[in-house]
C-alpha positions in Angstrom: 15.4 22.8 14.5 11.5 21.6 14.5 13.0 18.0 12.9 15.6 17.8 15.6 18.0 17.3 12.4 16.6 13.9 12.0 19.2 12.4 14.1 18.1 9.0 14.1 18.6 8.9 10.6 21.9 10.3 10.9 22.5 7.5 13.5 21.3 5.0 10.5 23.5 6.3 8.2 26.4 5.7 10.3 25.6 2.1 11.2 25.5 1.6 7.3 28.3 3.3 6.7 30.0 1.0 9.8 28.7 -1.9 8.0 30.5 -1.6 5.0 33.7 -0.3 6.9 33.7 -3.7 8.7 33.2 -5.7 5.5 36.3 -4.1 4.1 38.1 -4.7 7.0 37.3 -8.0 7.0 39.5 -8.7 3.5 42.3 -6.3 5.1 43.4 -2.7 4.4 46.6 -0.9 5.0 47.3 0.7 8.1 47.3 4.3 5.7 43.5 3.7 4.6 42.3 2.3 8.2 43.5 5.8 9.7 42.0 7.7 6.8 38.4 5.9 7.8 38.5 6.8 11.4 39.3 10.2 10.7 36.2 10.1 8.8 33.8 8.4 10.9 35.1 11.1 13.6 34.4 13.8 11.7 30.6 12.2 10.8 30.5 11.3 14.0 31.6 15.1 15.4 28.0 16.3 14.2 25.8 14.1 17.1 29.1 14.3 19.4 30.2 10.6 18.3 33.3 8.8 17.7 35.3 11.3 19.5 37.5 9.8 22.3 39.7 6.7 21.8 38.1 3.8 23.5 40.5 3.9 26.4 39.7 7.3 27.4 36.0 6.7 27.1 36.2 3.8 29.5 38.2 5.7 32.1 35.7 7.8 31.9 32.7 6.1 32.0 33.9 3.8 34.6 34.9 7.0 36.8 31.4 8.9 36.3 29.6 5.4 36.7 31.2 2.9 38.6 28.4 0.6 38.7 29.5 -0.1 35.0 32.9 -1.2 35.4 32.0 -4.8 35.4 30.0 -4.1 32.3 32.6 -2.5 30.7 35.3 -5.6 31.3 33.5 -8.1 30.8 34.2 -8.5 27.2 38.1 -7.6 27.7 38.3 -10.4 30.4 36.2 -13.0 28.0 39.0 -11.5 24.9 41.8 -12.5 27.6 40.6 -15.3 29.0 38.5 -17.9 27.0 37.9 -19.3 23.8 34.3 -19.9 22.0 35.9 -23.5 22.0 36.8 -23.5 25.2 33.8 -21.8 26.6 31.7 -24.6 24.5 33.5 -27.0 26.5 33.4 -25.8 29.9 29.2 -25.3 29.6 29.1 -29.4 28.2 31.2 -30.4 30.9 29.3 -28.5 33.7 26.2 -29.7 31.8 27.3 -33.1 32.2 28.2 -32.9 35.7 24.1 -30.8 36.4 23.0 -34.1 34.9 25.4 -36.3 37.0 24.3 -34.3 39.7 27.8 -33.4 40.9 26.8 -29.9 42.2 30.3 -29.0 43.4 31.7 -29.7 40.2 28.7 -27.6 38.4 29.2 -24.9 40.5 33.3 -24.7 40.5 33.1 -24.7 36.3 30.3 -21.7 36.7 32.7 -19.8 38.7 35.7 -20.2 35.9 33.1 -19.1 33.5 32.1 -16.3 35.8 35.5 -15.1 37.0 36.5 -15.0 33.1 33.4 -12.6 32.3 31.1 -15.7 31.3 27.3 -15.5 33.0 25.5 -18.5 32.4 21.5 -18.6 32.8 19.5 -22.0 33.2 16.7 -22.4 31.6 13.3 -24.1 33.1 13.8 -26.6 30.3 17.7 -27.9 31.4 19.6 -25.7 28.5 22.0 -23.2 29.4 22.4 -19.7 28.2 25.5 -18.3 27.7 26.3 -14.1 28.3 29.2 -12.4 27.4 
């Protein structure tokens, strides 16, 4: 108890371990073997109280304890629904074109599309743009 279970290396451990799960998936595994890992990583995981609710249930439940963090939370579903990297690209050079054009209104209509599809966009001091997911 005086080590507090080294839990941070625990936590390292698993991050390997996800690692090499991910470069695996990557090349493709049957559906069999990709049930038999997350039954794994739960039970790892059941140790530090990880990996134990299905990603729907977690968000219901953060986003009903913390609302605050709902927008958070969808942010990357709405960017998975909504745009493409491509089409994000394209939307930030077009908006960049119209910021040097100085079309305002147009600049400021193609931040909102970016924005209403979970897409923050920060200018820099130096005229790039950084883009948030």
């Amino acid at each position: 108890m005086d080590d507090d279970f080294n839990s941070a290396l625990a936590v390292s451990e698993m991050q390997q371990l996800r690692a090499a799960v991910n470069a695996v998936l990557a090349r493709g595994i049957s559906r069999s073997s990709s049930q038999t890992v997350l039954k794994l990583f739960r039970k790892f995981g059941a140790v530090l109280g990880l990996f134990q609710l299905a990603v729907k249930d977690w968000k219901h439940i953060v986003v009903t304890v913390f609302p605050a963090v709902e927008k958070d939370i969808a942010m990357p579903i709405a960017v998975k629904k909504g745009l493409s990297e491509e089409a994000i690209r394209k939307l930030v050079d077009e908006r960049n074109e119209a910021r040097h054009q100085k079309d305002w209104e147009r600049a400021d209509a193609i931040r909102k599309q970016l924005a209403d599809a979970g897409v923050t966009l920060e200018d820099r001091p130096d005229g790039t743009t950084r883009v948030r997911r």
